[in-house]
N, C-alpha and C positions, 0 to 999 in steps of 0.2 A: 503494500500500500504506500510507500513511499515512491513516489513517480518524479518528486522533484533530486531526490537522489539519485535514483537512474537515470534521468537526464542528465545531470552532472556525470554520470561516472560512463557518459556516450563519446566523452572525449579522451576518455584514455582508451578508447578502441581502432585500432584502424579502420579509414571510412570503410573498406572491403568487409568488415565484421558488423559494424553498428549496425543496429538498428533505425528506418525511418522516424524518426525523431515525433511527429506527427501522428503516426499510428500508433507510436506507444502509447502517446495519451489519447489517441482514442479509445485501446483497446482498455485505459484503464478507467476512461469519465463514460463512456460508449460504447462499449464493449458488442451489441449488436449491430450496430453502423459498422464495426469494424468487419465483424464476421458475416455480412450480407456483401460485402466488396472483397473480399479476399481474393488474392490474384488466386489463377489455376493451379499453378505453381508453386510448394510450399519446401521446396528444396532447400533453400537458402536459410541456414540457419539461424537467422537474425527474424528473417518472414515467419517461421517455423514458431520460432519463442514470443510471440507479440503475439501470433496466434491464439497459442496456449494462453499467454496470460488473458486475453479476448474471452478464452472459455472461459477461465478460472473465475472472471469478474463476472460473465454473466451469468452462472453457474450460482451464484452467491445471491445474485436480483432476481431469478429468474428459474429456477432450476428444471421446472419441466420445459421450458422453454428452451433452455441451453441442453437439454436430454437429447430434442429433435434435433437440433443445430447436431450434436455428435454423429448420430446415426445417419444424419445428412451431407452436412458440410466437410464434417471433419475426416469421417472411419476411413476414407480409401486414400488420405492425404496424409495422414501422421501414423508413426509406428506402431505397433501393437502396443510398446513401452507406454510411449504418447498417452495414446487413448486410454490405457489404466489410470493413467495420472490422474486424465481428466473424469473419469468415470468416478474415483476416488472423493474428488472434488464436488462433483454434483451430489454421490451419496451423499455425502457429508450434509449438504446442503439441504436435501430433499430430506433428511433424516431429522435433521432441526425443526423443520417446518410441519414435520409428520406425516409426509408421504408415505403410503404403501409402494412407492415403485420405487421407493430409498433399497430395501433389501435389492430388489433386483437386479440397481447401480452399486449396492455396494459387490453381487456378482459378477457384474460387469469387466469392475477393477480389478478383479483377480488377486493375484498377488501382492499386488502393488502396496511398498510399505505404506503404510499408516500410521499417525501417529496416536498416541493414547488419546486424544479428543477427539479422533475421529474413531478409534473404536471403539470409545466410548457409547457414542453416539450409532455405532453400527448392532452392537448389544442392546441399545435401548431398544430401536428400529426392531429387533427379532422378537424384544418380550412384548413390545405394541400387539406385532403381529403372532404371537404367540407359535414362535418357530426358535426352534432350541439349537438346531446347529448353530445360525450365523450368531447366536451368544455364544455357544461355547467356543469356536472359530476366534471371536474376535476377544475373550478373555485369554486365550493362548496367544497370541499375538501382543499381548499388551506388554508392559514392563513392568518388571517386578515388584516396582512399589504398588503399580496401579492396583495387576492382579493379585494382591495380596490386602488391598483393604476391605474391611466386611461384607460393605455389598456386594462386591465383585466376586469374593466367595459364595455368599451366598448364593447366588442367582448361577454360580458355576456348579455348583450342587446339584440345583434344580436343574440345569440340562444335564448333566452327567443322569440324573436319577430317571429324567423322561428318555433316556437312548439304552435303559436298562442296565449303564452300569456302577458299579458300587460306589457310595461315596460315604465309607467308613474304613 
């Protein structure tokens, strides 16, 4: 969220790397302006990363909204790596807001690390919808202090005991 520090830090890059200075702060005050003009072409890794942060902000305003932008815009133009990011990003987002299609994006993401806020939030997302994997999934996933304080045990319990196995 700082744009006027990226900006500043577009001059320690050679112009062949920087980023269009312009899109940046589309992609971060407009982020659908951005992602409705996006060249064909998303080779260039400076187009590539303005992109992404395009998703990440509208992702954050918008989340079903930046769901179709992925499936449309984006899937056949950024890496599989890419597209977890952003998939990562949306769950996160849809999961805040209380979407039922948050578990699906946080499928989407796959592997893609996560941090403890966001598995957090992916754990909530599975006991809304009363689905025990993506809790237990994302209390293994978490860091040690996280899955070690009581709720998170707790409720680790509870899907361990609805998959039938012991938790004594």
């Amino acid at each position: 969220g700082q744009i006027t520090a990226a900006k500043n830090a577009l001059s320690l890059l050679p112009k062949s790397e920087a980023p269009n200075e312009g899109a940046l702060v589309d992609a971060a005050r407009q982020p659908k302006r951005l992602i409705d003009r996006l060249p064909r072409s998303l080779e260039r890794r400076s187009v590539r990363e303005v992109a992404i942060l395009a998703g990440v902000r509208y992702a954050r305003a918008e989340p079903k909204a930046a769901a179709r932008a992925f499936e449309t815009v984006f899937d056949e133009r950024l890496s599989e790596k890419e597209m977890k990011y952003l998939w990562g990003h949306v769950a996160y987002e849809g999961a805040r807001d209380h979407l039922p299609e948050a578990l699906l994006w946080f499928e989407r993401a796959g592997d893609t690390p996560l941090d403890d806020r966001k598995l957090a939030w992916k754990a909530r997302a599975g006991l809304r919808a009363g689905q025990w994997a993506p809790v237990k999934d994302a209390v293994d996933r978490m860091s040690h202090r996280l899955r070690h304080e009581v709720s998170w045990t707790y409720w680790y319990g509870h899907a361990l005991a609805a998959e039938g196995e012991s938790t004594g």
